[in-house]
Steps between C-alpha positions, in 0.01 A plus 500: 500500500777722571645471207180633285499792700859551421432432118183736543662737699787546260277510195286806649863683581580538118408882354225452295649709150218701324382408152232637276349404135326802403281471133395800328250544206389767289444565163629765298372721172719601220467784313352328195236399777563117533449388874764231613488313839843450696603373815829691703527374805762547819666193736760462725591127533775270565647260308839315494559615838510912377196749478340601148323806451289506205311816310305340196738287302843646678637365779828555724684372799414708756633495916133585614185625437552872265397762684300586155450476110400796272253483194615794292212692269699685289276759274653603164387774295216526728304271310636171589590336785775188497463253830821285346431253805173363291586554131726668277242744315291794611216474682137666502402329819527262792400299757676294775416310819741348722431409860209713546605771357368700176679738251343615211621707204242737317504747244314792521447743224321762669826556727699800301729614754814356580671182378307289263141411582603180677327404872623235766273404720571319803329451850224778392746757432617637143848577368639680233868511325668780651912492453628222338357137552317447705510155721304280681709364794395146665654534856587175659475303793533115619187463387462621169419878427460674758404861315479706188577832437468698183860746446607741193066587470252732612245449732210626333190573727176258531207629365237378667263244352735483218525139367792346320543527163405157301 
């Protein structure tokens, strides 16, 4: 009996090492207007005896868990926007779930002021290109994500009982 405490006791004593397998979906709409389904998800697993961290089809040896991994939207000639992490052509529009939570790219042509007419919504607010790209950071944790934040757009203000663009 003693010795299956021991066994137990020494099993329970290991760290338990975080891992996640995170999958994303979306689709995405090219200019010419043809809607294409993808998948880009995150995990942090280990195999061989070393930890992988994987964004879509990438992956690297990592030490632990990154602190974080950046989308970039990059907007050129305000009238396209580039997200090279799901395909190598402009897009007109997105959307993209991954572990509860929602981002959505719209265009909006009534928008004249600023940079391009393009809108990313996420967790009821509404951004806009500001400076440069703009990106969509996934902050981690042991977990999984722990956060997003938006960075390089505007805030733009809610308008009340103002639904999303389709």
């Amino acid at each position: 009996m003693k010795i299956i405490i021991v066994v137990f006791s020494l099993l329970m004593s290991f760290p338990v090492f975080a891992q996640f397998q995170l999958t994303g979906k979306g689709t995405y709409t090219l200019l010419d207007g043809k809607t294409v389904p993808f998948q880009h998800g995150f995990s942090y697993i280990r195999k061989e005896g070393q930890y992988h961290f994987s964004v879509g089809k990438q992956s690297l040896t990592v030490n632990s868990v990154p602190q974080k991994y950046s989308l970039a939207l990059i907007l050129q000639n305000d009238d396209e926007v580039w997200v090279p992490d799901f395909v190598n052509a402009p897009l007109r529009r997105f959307e993209y779930e991954i572990s509860g939570f929602s981002l959505k790219l719209t265009q909006e042509p009534d928008i004249k002021d600023g940079r391009g007419n393009f809108i990313l919504h996420y967790d009821g607010g509404r951004y806009r290109f500001n400076r440069g790209p703009g990106q969509v950071n996934f902050i981690f944790n042991e977990d999984g994500i722990e956060r997003v934040e938006i960075k390089g757009m505007f805030k733009l203000p809610n308008i009340p009982n103002q639904a999303e663009p389709e």
